[in-house]
Structure formats: C-alpha cells, structure tokens
VEXZA-631664 format. One line per field, with one value per residue (C-alpha): x, y, z; residue number from 1; residue in three letters. Coordinates in steps of 0.05 Angstrom, whole numbers, m for minus. Layout:
# residues N
X: X:...
Y: Y:...
Z: Z:...
pos: NUM:...
code: ALA:...
***
This chain:
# residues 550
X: 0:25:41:9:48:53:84:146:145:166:142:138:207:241:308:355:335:261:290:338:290:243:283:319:252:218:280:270:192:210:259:211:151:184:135:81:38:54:113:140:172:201:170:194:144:186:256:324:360:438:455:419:438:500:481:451:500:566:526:497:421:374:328:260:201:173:87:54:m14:m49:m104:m124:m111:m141:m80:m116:m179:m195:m181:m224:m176:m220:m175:m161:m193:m166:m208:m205:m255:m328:m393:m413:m346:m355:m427:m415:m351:m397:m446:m391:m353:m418:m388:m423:m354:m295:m224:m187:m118:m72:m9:39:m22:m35:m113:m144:m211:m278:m326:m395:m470:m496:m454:m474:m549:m531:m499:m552:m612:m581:m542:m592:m542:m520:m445:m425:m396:m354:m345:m334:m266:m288:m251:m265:m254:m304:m357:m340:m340:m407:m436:m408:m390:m340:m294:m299:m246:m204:m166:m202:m150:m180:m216:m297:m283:m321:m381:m453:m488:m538:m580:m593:m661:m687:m681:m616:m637:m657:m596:m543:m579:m577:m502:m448:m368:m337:m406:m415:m472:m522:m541:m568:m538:m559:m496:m520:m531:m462:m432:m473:m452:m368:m376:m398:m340:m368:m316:m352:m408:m436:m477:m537:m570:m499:m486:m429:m403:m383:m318:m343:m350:m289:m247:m286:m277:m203:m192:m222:m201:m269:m278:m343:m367:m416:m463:m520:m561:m614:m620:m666:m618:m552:m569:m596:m532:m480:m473:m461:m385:m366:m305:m321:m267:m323:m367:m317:m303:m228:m232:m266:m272:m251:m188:m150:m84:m62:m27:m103:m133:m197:m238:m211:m242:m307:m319:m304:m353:m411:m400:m391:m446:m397:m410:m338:m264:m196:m138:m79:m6:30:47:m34:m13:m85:m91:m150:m225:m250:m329:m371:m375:m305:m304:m353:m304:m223:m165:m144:m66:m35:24:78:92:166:197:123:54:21:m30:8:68:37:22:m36:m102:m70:m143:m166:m110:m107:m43:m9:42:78:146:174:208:171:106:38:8:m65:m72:m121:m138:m203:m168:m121:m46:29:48:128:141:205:238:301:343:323:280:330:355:278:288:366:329:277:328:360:300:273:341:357:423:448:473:532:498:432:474:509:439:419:479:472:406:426:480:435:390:428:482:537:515:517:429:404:353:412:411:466:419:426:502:507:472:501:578:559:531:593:625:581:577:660:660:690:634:664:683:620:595:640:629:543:551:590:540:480:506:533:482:517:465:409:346:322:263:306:336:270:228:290:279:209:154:90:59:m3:m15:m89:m109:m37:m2:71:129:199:258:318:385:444:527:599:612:579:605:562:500:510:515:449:412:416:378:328:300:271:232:192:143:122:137:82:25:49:43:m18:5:16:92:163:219:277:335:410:452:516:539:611:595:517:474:437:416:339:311:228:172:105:71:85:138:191:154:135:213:233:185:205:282:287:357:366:402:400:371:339:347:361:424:399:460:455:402:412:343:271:238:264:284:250:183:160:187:140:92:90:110:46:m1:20
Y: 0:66:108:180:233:285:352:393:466:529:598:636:663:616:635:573:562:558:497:465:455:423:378:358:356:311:259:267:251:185:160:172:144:83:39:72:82:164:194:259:292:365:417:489:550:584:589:564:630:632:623:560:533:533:494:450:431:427:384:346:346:354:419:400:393:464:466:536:506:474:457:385:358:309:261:270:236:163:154:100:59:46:3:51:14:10:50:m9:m48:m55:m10:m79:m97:m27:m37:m94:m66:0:m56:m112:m43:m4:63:107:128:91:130:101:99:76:34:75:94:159:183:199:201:186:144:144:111:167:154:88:96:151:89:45:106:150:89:70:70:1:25:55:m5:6:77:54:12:m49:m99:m172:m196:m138:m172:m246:m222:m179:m244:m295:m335:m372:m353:m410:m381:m312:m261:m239:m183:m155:m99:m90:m19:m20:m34:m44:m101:m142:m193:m237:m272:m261:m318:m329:m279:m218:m226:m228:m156:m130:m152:m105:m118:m112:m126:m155:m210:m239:m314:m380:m446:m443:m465:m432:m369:m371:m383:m327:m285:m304:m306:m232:m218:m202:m190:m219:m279:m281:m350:m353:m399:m435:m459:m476:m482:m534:m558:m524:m462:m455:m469:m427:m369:m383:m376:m307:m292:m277:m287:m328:m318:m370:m345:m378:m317:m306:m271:m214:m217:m212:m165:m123:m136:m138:m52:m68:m96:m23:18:57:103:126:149:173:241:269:325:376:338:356:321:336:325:303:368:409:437:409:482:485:422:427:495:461:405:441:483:413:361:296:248:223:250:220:236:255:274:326:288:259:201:162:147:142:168:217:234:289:242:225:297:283:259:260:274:333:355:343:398:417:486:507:582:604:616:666:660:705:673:601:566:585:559:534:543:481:433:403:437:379:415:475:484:560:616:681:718:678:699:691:622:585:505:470:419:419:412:408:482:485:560:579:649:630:659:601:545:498:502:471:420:401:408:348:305:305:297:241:199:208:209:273:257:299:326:340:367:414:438:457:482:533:550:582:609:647:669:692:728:681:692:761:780:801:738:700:659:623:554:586:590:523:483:520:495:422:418:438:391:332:370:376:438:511:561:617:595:561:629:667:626:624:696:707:659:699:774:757:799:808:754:769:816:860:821:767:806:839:763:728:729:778:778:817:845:873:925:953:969:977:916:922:881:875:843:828:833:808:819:813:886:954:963:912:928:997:969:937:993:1037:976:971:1040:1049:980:993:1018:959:908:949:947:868:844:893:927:993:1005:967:964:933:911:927:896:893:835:855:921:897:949:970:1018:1027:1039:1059:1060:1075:1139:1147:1089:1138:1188:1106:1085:1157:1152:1083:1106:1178:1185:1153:1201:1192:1217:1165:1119:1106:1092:1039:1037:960:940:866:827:835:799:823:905:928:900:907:981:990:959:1007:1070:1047:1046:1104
Z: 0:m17:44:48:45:92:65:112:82:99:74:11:m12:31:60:86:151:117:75:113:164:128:103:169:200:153:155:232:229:180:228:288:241:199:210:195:132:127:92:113:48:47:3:m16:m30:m76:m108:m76:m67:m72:m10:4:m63:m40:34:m13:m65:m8:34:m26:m13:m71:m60:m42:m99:m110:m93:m88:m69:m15:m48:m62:m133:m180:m145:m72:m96:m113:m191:m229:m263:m321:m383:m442:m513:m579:m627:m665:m616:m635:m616:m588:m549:m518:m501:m464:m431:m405:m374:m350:m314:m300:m329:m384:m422:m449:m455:m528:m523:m580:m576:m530:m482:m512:m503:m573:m555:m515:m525:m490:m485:m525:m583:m577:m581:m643:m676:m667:m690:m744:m792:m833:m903:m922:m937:m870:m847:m904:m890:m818:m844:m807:m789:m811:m742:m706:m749:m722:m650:m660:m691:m645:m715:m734:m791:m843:m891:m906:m870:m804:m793:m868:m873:m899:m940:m1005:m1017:m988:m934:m983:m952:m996:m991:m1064:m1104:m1151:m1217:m1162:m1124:m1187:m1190:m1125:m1107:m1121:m1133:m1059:m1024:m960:m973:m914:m936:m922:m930:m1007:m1045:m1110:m1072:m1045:m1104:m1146:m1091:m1109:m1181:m1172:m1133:m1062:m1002:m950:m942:m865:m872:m824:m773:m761:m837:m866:m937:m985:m1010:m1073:m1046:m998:m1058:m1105:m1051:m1030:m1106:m1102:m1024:m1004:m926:m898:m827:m803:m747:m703:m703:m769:m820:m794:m729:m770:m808:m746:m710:m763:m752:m684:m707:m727:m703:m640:m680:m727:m670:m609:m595:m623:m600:m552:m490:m429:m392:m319:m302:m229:m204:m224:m163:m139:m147:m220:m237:m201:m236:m305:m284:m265:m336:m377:m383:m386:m332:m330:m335:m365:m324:m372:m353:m390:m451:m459:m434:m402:m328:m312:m299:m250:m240:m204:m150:m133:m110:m52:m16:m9:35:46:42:111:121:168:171:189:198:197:216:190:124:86:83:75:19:m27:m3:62:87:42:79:144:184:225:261:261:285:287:319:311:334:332:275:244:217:253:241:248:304:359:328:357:361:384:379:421:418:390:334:274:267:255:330:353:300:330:394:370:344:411:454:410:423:342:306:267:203:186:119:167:218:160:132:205:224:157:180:239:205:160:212:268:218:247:318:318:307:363:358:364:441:475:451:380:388:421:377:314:348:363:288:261:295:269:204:199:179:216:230:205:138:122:144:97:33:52:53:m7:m43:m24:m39:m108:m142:m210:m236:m209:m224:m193:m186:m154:m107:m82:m74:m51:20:26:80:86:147:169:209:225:146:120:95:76:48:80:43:68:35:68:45:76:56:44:m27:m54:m18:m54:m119:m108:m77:m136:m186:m129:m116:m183:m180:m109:m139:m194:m124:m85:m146:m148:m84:m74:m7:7:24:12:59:36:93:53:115:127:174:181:208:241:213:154:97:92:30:38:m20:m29:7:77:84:96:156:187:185:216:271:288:280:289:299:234:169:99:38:m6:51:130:161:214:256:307:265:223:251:211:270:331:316:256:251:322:320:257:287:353:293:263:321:362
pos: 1:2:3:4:5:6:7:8:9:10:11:12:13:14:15:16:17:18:19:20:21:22:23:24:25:26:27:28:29:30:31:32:33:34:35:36:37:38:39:40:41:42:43:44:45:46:47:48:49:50:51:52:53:54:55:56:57:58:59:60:61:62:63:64:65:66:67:68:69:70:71:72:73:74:75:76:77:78:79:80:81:82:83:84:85:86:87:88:89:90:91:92:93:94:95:96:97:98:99:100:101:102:103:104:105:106:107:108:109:110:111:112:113:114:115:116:117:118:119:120:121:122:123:124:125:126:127:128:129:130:131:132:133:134:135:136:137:138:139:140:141:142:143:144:145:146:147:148:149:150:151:152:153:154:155:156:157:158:159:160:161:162:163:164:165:166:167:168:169:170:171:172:173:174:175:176:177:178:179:180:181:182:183:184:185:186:187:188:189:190:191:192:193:194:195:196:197:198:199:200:201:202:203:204:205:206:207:208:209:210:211:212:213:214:215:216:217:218:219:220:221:222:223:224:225:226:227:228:229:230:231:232:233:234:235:236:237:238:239:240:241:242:243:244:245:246:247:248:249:250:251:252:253:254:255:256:257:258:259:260:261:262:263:264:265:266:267:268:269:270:271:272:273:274:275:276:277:278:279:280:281:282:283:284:285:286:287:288:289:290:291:292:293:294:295:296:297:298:299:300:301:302:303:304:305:306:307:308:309:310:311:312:313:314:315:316:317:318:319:320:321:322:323:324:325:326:327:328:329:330:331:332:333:334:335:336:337:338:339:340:341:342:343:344:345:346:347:348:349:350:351:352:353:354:355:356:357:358:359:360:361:362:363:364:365:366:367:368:369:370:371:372:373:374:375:376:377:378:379:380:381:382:383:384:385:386:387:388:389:390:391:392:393:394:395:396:397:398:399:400:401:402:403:404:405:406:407:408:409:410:411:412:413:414:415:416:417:418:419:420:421:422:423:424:425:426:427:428:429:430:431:432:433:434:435:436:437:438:439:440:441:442:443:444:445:446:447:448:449:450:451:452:453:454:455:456:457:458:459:460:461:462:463:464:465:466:467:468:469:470:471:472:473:474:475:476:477:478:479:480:481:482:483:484:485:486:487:488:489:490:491:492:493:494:495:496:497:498:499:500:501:502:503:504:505:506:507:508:509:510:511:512:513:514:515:516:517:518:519:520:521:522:523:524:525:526:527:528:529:530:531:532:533:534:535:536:537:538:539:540:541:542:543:544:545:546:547:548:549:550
code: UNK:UNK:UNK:UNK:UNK:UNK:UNK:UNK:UNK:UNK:UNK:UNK:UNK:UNK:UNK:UNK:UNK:UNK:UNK:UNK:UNK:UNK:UNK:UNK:UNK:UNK:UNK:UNK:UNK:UNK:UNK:UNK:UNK:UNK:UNK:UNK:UNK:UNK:UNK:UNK:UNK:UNK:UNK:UNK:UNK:UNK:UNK:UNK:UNK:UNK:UNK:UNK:UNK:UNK:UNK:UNK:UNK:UNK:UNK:UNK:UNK:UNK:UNK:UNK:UNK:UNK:UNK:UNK:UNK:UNK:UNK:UNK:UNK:UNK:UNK:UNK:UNK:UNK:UNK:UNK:UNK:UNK:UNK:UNK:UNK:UNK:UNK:UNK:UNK:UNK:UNK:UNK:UNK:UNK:UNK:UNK:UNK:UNK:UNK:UNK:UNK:UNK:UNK:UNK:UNK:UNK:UNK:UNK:UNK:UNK:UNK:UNK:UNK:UNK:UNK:UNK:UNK:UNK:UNK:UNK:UNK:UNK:UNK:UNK:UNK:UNK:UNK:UNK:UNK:UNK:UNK:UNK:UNK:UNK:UNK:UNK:UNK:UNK:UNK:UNK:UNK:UNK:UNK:UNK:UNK:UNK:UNK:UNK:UNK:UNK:UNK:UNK:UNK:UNK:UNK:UNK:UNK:UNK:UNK:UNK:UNK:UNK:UNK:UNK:UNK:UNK:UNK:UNK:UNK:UNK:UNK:UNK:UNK:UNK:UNK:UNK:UNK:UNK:UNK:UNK:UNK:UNK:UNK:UNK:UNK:UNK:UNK:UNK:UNK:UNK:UNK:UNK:UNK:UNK:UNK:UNK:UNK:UNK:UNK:UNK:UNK:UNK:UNK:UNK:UNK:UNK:UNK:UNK:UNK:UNK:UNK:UNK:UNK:UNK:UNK:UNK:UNK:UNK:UNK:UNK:UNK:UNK:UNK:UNK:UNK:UNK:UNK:UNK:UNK:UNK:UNK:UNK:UNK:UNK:UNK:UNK:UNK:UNK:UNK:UNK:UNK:UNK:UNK:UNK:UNK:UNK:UNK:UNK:UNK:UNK:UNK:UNK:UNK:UNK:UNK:UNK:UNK:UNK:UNK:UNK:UNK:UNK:UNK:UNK:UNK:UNK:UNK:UNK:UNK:UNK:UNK:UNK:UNK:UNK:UNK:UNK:UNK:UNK:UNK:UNK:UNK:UNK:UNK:UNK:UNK:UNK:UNK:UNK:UNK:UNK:UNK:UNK:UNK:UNK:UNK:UNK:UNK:UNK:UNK:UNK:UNK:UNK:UNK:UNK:UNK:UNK:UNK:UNK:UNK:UNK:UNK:UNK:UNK:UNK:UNK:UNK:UNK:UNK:UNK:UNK:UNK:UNK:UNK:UNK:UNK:UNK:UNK:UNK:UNK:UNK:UNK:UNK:UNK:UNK:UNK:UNK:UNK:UNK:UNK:UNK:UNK:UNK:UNK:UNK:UNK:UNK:UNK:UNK:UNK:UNK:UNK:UNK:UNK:UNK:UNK:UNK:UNK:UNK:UNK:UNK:UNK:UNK:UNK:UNK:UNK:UNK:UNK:UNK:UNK:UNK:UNK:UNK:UNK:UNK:UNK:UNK:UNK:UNK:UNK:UNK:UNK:UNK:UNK:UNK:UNK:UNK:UNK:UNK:UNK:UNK:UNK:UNK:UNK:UNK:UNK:UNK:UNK:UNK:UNK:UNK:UNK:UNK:UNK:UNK:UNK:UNK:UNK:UNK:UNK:UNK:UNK:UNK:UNK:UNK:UNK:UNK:UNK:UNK:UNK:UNK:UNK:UNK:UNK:UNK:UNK:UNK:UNK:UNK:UNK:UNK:UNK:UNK:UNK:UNK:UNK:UNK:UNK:UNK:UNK:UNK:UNK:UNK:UNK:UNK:UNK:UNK:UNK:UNK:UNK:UNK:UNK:UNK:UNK:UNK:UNK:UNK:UNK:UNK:UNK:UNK:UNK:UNK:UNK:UNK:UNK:UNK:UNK:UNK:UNK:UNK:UNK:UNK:UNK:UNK:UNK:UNK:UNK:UNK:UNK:UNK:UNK:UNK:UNK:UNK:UNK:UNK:UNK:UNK:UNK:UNK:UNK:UNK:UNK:UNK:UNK:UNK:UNK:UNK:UNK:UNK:UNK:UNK:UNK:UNK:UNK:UNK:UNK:UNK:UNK:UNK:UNK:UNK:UNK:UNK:UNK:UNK:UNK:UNK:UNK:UNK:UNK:UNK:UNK:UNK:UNK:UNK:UNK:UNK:UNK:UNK:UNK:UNK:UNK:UNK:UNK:UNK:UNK:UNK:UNK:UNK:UNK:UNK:UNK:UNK:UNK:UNK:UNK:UNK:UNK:UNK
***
C-alpha cells in the first residue's frame, strides 16, 4: 500500500533556515515514524536563493520539490482505473464493456497509451438510431474480425485481420436472378446455407459472405472463394438478427469524440475542476499527464469525498506567508520561531514555537529529545540554518541555545563556522546575476498592520560596497513590487553583517515618515542609516509595528 504523504514546508520566498528545516525535519519525522503508513517529504514555497543553493550543493542534498498550493488535486482523490480501448474495438465490445464495468464512457488509447478520444452511451445509441445506409460499415473501415466477434461466428475461410471498406451489406433472400442484381463488386452479402446463392454471390466478386443460422459451406465453395479470397463468417443468429446486429461490429473510432472533450491532469486543483464540471455536461473525466498520456477516470462524485493535504509548517505561521489555499488543507504541526500569527486550524495541532534565533535550532532540539542520530549532511543543513538566521551569531535573535547548537553541528557537520559562514555569505550577496526582481522576492515577507499591509525584504552581504551596488537597481523597482504584491509600502533591509547594521531603502507613500518615527535618529537621503540594526523579527518589525499604532 502506498504510504500518504505528509508535506514539511516552509514559507513563501524561503530563506535557508526555511528549507533546511524542512528537510531535516521531515528525515527526523520518517525515522521517528518508519513503521508507519505516512511519509514525511520536504517541500519548498518558492525558489532556492543563492545562499541555500550553495548549503545545498556542499552538503549534497537535492532541493526539495517546489508546490505553491495547498489545495487538493485530481491526485488527492480516488481515480477509477478504467482500461483505455483501442479504437479499433467494436460499438458492441464497448457496449458490453460499459455494462460488465458499470461506467457510461470509455477512454481510447492507441499503442503507447496515448488518449485519442472518448467514447460514451450516447454515441452508442446515435450508432444504433441514425445508420440507416448500407455502406457505412464500409465507410466505418471495419474490421473482418469486429464482425466475427459482434456475430459470435466462426470464420470459415479468409483473413479476419482484413478490412470490410467498399461496398454495401446485401442480404440476400431473393431468389438467384434478383440477387445477381442487387449484389455489387466488394459487397458484404447476408445468406443461407444455399450453395447456388453462395456461389452467385463469389462469381460476382463479393468481399464478404456471413452464412446464417450456423451454416457452413461446401468444398465447392471454400475453394471457389479461396480462389477469389473472399472471407465467410458463419453465425448462429438469423438472418433478420444478423443483419440487425451486423452494424453493431463497427469501429467505436467512427463514433468517439477526437476532440473537444474535457481532460484533468493530477497536479489540477480540486476548485478548478469542479468549476469546469458544473459548466460541462460529461458524466466522467480522463486523467492525462503532461504528454496525454491516459490514467485514468474521475467523475462528479469522486469529489464528494477525499483527503485533504496534511502539512507541516516550518519558519512560519502566518496565512500570508503560507502556501496558497492553506485554508483548504489540514495543518499537522507547526514548528517555528517568531510571533503567533493569524492562521487558525479547524483541530487541535502540535504548536512548538520557542523564541530562538532560527528554526532549525527547535528542529536540532527534537532530534535530541527524541534519542535520534544527526547525520553529518543534516547536521550541515541545520547548522547553515542558523547560520543564516542569526548572521553568524551576531542578530540580536541569536541565544546562547542558537550559538550552542550551531557549534555542536559543526562539529558533526565537519566543517569551521566561520568559513562556512564566509562562503554562505558570499553565495547569497553575489548579485551580479540576479534581477532585480530576484533580489527583491529572494527572501520577502509581508505584514499587516491595522489596514496597512507592507512588504519587508531582506538583503544580506559581507561588505557595504556591494550592498551599494544593489541599492541603486532597487530604488527604481519599489514601486512595480508594491502594485504586485498589492500592499501599500516596501521596505527593503540592505545589511551589512561585518559592520551589524543596515541601509533602509522605503517605497510607497508614507513608508519613509513610518521608518523615521520608528528610528528617528536615523540620516539619509533616499534611505536610512539603521545603525545596530541586522534582525527583521526582533528590531524592525516590532518598532513599525508600535511606529504604526501610536
């Protein structure tokens, strides 16, 4: 049985201690967990930045699959595994498929399991009450062997992989002058056991005799139509029944749909298809991947019921830094460092919040009070998460458990604090690549405070000659970043770690007169000088926050 997964992710923009804490603490849930049917797998809710693609690659860890929803998908529900047909297969093969599986629709696959069509009841019933011309089943291209199966009969001679595509369906009742009349070169002719009919019916060089009521043929006639490789079908049913049933043995490729039907793929969100459902009159679904490739069938009804995404939230808890539609999933835990923030869950869950400088010290603390072994490459992503957050222990976030924990993981890890430090760093303010766009999303947050939301990014550098650089490709963007996001005012964080403070840069009206009310002994012209001042969480935002509501 396939285990259900259970999704580790941190927040949008994600920084390293976001990432690296998901993944250490969904390798710590699976070692806690193994024998049980849930998976814990990390996830990421936006791009690797530098820094942590460097953490990443050193300490060779694949980053975590990117998901920007929460919603449940066409994967979270129960798929009907209905068997694709050939297009080849008769409107009576399908008919009694639809009845022997209880469905109303058929997906038709070719050879490599590609979906080229539908085929449903309703085409069916048009078969059987709009072909009333003799020569569609010649039209139709059918198959020698389609009629056989259609007729339960029994081929008597000829190629039952040939194909019926000239000509018309003659039965031939009439007595031997009439009939020389009525059939046709290439005609399909419906007879009795009458050898001078059969014959007639060669000499006038039909493709096809279907012999009723379970005749056979003569020597005379087998020869006579081996000589002119005409194929004889004997069947049990009559005349009047054969000929009624002999349309039956058609293609369902003549009657499927091609084209305009509607198909899902597993990663579609559950509100996307229900709208398209309710605005389409199909009563079932193929599943598709990217490349049309069939999986299955969904219906209205399989949406009744399914299970929702279970997630672990790490480095956050707040809506707006959460996944999309985090409201539609079922929040399992949440493991994080900073102030309690709005997300509420319909059931009690494991909250660990602790006032420490980075997630990934809770998650070192876990390991250790669940009796688990560090691996040195886990022990090398955590220890780069804390890192990253507490600026090489020098934040003010930063506790003597941050500092401890970040120590013994280097130790495990084999590495020296400050170098990792030093090359993380360099990795992360190497902005020569980058666009602006980048730089402004790479590690962003919004806040809300009474009717006024604003964004606060945070760039970090070993040295105030880059950070300048930078500054003057960011000032003209603010403005397009406020009209995206939709918020009122931008704050962007240029810090220097070497020296522990940083250069301000405001946008959008008002930003500026908030920043110099939280800070006013700050300078600066098209920024402020924020001298002590390297952590988002602990100095700036609460001294908006109070700037704000004063």
């Amino acid at each position: 049985m396939e285990k259900k997964k259970v999704w580790v992710v941190g927040h949008k923009h994600p920084d390293s201690d976001s990432i690296c804490s998901a993944i250490s603490y969904a390798h710590l849930k699976n070692a806690i967990n193994k024998n049980e049917e849930v998976e814990f797998e990390a996830r990421r809710a936006g791009d690797v930045n530098p820094e942590t693609a460097y953490v990443l690659e050193r300490f060779g860890i694949e980053a975590p699959e990117l998901v920007l929803d929460a919603g449940s998908q066409v994967k979270d529900i129960k798929i009907r595994k209905t068997e694709g047909v050939s297009s080849h297969i008769s409107i009576r093969k399908a008919w009694d498929m639809m009845k022997d599986q209880n469905v109303a629709t058929l997906p038709v696959v070719n050879t490599r399991n590609k979906l080229e069509g539908l085929i449903v009841t309703g085409d069916i019933a048009e078969s059987y009450m709009d072909v009333y011309d003799n020569e569609t089943l010649a039209i139709a291209r059918t198959q020698y062997k389609n009629i056989i199966e259609t007729l339960a009969g029994k081929l008597l001679i000829g190629n039952e992989h040939g194909y019926f595509v000239k000509g018309k369906v003659v039965i031939g009742t009439a007595t031997a002058e009439v009939l020389k009349d009525k059939i046709e070169s290439d005609d399909l002719v419906i007879l009795s056991d009458r050898e001078d009919s059969q014959l007639l019916a060669i000499e006038e060089n039909c493709s096809c005799i279907v012999v009723s009521n379970g005749f056979g043929a003569s020597e005379k006639v087998l020869e006579a139509a081996k000589e002119k490789e005409v194929v004889i079908i004997s069947t049990p049913y009559d005349t009047f029944t054969a000929a009624r049933l002999i349309n039956q043995s058609m293609p369902i490729k003549f009657f499927m749909a091609r084209e305009n039907f509607t198909t899902f793929t597993l990663d579609d969100l559950l509100s996307d298809v229900k709208k398209t459902m309710s605005e389409v009159r199909h009563r079932d679904f193929p599943v598709v991947d990217d490349d049309m490739n069939y999986i299955g069938m969904i219906s209205r009804r399989n949406l009744l019921s399914f299970d929702k995404k279970q997630i672990i939230l790490v480095d956050h808890n707040e809506k707006s830094q959460a996944l999309d539609n985090i409201d539609d999933a079922e929040v399992v835990e949440i493991i994080d460092h900073h102030k309690i923030g709005d997300l509420q869950t319909l059931a009690p869950v494991y909250f660990r919040n602790q006032p420490l400088g980075c997630t990934g010290t809770i998650v070192y603390q876990m390991y250790k009070e669940n009796g688990v072994e560090i691996e040195p490459k886990i022990a090398g992503l955590l220890c780069s998460a804390i890192i990253s957050d507490t600026l090489m222990f020098r934040s003010p976030t930063c506790t003597p458990v941050d500092k401890m924990a970040g120590e013994e993981l280097a130790k495990i890890a084999g590495v020296e604090v400050e170098e990792l430090a030093i090359k993380m760093f360099e990795a992360g303010s190497d902005f020569a690549e980058k666009t602006v766009e980048e730089i402004l999303n790479q590690d962003f947050k919004i806040f809300h405070a009474g009717d006024i939301a604003f964004g606060v990014d945070q760039v970090s550098a070993m040295g105030k000659k880059q950070l300048d650089e930078v500054k003057a490709r960011l000032i003209p963007a603010l403005d397009d970043m406020i009209a995206e996001k939709k918020i009122d005012m931008i704050f962007v964080m240029l810090t220097d770690i070497l020296t522990e403070s940083t250069d301000l840069i405001c946008g959008g009206e008002g930003a500026r007169e908030i920043a110099s009310k939280a800070y006013p002994n700050a300078t600066g012209d098209d920024s402020l000088w924020l001298e002590g001042v390297v952590s988002r969480k602990k100095q700036l935002i609460p001294s908006f926050m109070a700037s704000i509501d004063a």
